[in-house]
N, C-alpha and C positions, 0 to 999 in steps of 0.2 A: 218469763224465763223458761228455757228451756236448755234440755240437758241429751244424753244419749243411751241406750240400750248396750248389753251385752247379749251376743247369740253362741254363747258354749252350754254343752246339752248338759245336764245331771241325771242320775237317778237316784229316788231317793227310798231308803225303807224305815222300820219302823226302829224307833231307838230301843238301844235294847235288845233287839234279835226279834226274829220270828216274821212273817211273813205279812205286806202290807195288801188290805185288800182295797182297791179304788172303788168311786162310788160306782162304777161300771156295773158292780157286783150285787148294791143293794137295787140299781135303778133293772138291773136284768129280771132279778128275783120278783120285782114289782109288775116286768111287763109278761112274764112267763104267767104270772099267777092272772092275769088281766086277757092275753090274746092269745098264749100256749107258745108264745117264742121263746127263742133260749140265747143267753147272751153270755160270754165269758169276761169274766174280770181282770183286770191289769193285774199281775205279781211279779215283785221283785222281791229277788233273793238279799237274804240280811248278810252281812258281815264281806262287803263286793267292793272294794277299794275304787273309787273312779280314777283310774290315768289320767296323768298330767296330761295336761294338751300344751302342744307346741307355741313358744309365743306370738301371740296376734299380733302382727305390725300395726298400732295404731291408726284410724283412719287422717287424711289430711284435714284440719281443722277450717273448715268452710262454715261459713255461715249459709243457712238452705235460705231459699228467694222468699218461701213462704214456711212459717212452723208448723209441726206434723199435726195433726190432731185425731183423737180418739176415733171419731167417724169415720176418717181416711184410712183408719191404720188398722182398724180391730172387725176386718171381713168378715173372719171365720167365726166367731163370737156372733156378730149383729146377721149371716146367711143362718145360722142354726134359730136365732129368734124369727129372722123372718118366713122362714118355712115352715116352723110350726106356726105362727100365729097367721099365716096366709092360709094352713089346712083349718084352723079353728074357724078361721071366720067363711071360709067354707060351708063350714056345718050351718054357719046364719041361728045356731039358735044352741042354751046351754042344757048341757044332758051330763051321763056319765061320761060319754067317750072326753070331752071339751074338759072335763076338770081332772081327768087321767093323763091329756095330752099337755094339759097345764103341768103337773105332775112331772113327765116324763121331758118337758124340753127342762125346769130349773134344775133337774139332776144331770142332764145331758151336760148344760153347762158349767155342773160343779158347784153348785150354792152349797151343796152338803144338805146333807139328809133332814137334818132337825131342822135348818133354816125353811128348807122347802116344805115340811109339815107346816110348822106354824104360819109362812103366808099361804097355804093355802084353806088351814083351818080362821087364817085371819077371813077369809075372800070368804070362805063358804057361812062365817058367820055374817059379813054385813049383809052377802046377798040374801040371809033367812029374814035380819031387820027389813032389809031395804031391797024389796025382788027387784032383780035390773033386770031391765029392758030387752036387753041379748047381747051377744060377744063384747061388741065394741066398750058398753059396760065394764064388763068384767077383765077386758085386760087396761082398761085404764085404773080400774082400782088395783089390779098387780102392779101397773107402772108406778102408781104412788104408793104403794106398800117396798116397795122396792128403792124406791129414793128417801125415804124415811128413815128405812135400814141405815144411811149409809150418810144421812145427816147430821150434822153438830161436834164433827171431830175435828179436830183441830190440826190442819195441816203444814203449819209454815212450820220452817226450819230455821231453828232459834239460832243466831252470832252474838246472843248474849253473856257475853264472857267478864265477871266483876273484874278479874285484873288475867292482863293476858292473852293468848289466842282460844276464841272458840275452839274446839276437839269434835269431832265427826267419828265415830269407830263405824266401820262397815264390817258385819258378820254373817255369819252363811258357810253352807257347805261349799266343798270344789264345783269349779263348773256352773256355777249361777252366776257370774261376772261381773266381782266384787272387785276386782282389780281393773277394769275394761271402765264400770262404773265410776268408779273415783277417779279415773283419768280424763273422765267424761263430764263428772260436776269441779274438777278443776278447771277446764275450760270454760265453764260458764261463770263458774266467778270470778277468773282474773278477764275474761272479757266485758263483765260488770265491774271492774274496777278494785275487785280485794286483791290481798296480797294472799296466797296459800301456800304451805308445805304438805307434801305426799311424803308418808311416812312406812316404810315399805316394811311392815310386821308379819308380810307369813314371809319369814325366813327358810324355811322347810321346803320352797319349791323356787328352787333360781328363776326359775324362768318368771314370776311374779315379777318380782324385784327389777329384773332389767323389763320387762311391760312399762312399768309402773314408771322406770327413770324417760324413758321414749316420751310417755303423756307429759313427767312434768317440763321437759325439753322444749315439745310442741304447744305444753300451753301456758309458759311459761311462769310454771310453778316453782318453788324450792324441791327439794329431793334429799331426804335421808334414809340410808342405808344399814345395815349393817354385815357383819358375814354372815355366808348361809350357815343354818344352823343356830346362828343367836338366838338369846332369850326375848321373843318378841316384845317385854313388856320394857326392854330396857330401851331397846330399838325406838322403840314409840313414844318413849319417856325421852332419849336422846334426841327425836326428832318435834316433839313441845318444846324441850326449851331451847332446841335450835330458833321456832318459829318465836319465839318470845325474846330469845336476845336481838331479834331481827326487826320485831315489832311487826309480826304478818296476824293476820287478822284471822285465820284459819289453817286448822292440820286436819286431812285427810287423811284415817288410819287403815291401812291393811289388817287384816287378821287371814290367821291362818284357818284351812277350813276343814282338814283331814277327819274323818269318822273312824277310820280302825281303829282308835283307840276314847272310845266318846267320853268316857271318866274323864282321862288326862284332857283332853282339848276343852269341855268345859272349864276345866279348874282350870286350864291355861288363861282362856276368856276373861275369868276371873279376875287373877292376876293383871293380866293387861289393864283393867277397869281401875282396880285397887291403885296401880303404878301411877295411871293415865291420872285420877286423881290428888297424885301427890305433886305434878310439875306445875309450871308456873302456867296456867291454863286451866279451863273451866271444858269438859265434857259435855255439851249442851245437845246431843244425838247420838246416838246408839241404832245406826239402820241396818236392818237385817235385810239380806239381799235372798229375795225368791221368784226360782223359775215360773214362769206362768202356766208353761206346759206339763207343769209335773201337776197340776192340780190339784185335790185332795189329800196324796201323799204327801206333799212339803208342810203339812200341817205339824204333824208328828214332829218333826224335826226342828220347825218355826218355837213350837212349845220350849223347847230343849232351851234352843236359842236365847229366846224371850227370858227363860228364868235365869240363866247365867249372865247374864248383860244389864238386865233394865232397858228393853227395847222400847223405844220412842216411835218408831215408824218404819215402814216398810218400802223398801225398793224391790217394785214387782217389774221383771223384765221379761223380753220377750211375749209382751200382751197382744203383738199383731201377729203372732207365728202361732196362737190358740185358741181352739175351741172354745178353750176352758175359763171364759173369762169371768164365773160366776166366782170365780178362787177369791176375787176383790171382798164379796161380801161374807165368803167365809172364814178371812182372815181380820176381819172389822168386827163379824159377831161372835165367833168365837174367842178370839182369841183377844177381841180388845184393845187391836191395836190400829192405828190409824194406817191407809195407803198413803204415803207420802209424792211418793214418783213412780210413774210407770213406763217404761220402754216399749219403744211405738215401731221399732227399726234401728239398722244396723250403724247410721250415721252418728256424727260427731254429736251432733243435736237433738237426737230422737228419744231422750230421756226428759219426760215434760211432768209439770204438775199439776197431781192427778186431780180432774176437778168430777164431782158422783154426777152433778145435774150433766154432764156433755155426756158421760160415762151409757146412765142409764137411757136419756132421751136416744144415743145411736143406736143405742138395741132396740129399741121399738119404733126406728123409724122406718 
């Protein structure tokens, strides 16, 4: 199965206030102290409303000749593994500079700081058990400390609903393409055969709302609305037991994603959840939608997410437009939550699922 990406940018800071710093900052600090370079860190400014962006005309719903896939899709990611690990095996033989460079590409790509300690203090303890041989050694034991990380989750998405339609809530800040997204796994399951309603819950920005009515048009979903401004939780409650007196098999929920005010939009979350479990339908996903390119920042805010929801999984988008594709394993080990789908590209279909073994094998091929 396969699904499609949003490409709307976000920035993201820390909840709360106060200034977020990217890993840019601990991996510079690291290489200053190591070669005498100097690196400067990402900052974004706290309390910075992101503008609406103008509605995306949906793309035309094509099915592609062949499905995208991680290898294809995620360049920028698998050229930063291949450059460093083409200068390691260079060296032909393991020293300081080989486990510094080791060091210096899993922060490059975003594993986060504590992730990349521990595989490396994993690596440097088998190689004291078990001396290897040289490079080629030591980055296959990284490849398989690497897909270890990132085995035994559980990725399907449950339509088990005891009486009723399954519920889907997608949540997230503005600008991660949580409305682009649900118009995009509407299309793959009424192309697979379900019946679905799109349920347009961030009220607070029209332009949503008519996005959102365009996908279920073209991929011919149901569509409920309500005025802008509604109480998202009723909108969403109205559009359950629309899909229930209809007998559809699935609702796809908008949420609203506004920050300026993060108290109220959690407790709205909330709310919605609380609502969402009173209709004739069973909430069987809670996917929190995050940028790929914001890297390490979307953590902080993912946290926020996760606690006001009961987040089930992750839609990470835009994974072929970043570097940063180590965010996967820092959103698996930190945070404990499974990647569900990740956005490979701007077409109807390029939201796929996400598998670790294609993930990790393209980065080190």
């Amino acid at each position: 199965m396969t699904l499609a990406a949003s490409t709307n940018e976000i920035v993201l800071w820390v909840a709360g206030g106060g200034v977020v710093f990217g890993t840019g900052v601990v991996l510079a600090s690291r290489v200053i102290a190591r070669r005498g370079a100097s690196r400067t860190g990402d900052t974004v400014a706290p309390g910075v409303d992101v503008p609406a962006a103008p509605i995306a005309e949906p793309p035309v719903v094509e099915a592609p000749a062949t499905p995208p896939t991680v290898r294809d899709r995620t360049s920028r990611t698998r050229g930063l593994f291949a450059n460093a690990l083409s200068s390691i095996r260079g060296r032909g033989r393991i020293d300081g500079e080989t486990w510094a460079d080791l060091e210096e590409l899993l922060l490059r790509a975003d594993l986060g700081v504590g992730l990349v300690d521990g595989l490396i203090a994993d690596l440097r303890a088998r190689a004291t058990e078990s001396p290897m041989t040289g490079v080629e050694e030591l980055i296959a034991g990284l490849r398989e400390s690497m897909t270890a990380r990132l085995s035994g989750a559980n990725r399907s998405l449950s339509m088990e609903s005891p009486s009723g339609p399954a519920v889907w809530l997608f949540v997230g800040v503005n600008g991660v393409g949580k409305t682009t997204t649900i118009g995009k796994v509407a299309t793959a399951r009424v192309a697979a055969g379900a019946s679905v309603v799109l349920a347009a819950g961030d009220t607070f920005r029209a332009a949503a709302a008519e996005q959102l009515q365009i996908w279920a048009e073209r991929s011919g979903a149901g569509f409920v609305r309500g005025a802008e401004g509604a109480d998202p939780a009723s909108v969403i409650f109205d559009g359950i037991e629309s899909a229930a007196a209809k007998n559809a098999d699935l609702v796809l929920a908008d949420t609203a994603g506004r920050l300026q005010n993060k108290t109220n939009l959690m407790e709205e979350l909330r709310k919605v959840r609380r609502v969402a479990d009173k209709a004739r339908g069973a909430v069987t996903e809670v996917l929190l939608v995050v940028d790929a390119t914001t890297g390490q920042n979307g953590l902080s805010q993912a946290r926020e997410f996760a606690a006001a929801t009961d987040v089930t999984g992750v839609v990470l988008t835009k994974l072929d437009g970043s570097a940063k594709g180590g965010i996967v394993f820092a959103i698996e080990t930190e945070l404990g939550i499974p990647v569900k789908l990740v956005g490979l590209g701007e077409g109807a279909h390029d939201l796929v699922t996400f598998n670790p073994g294609d993930f990790v094998s393209a980065l080190f091929e």
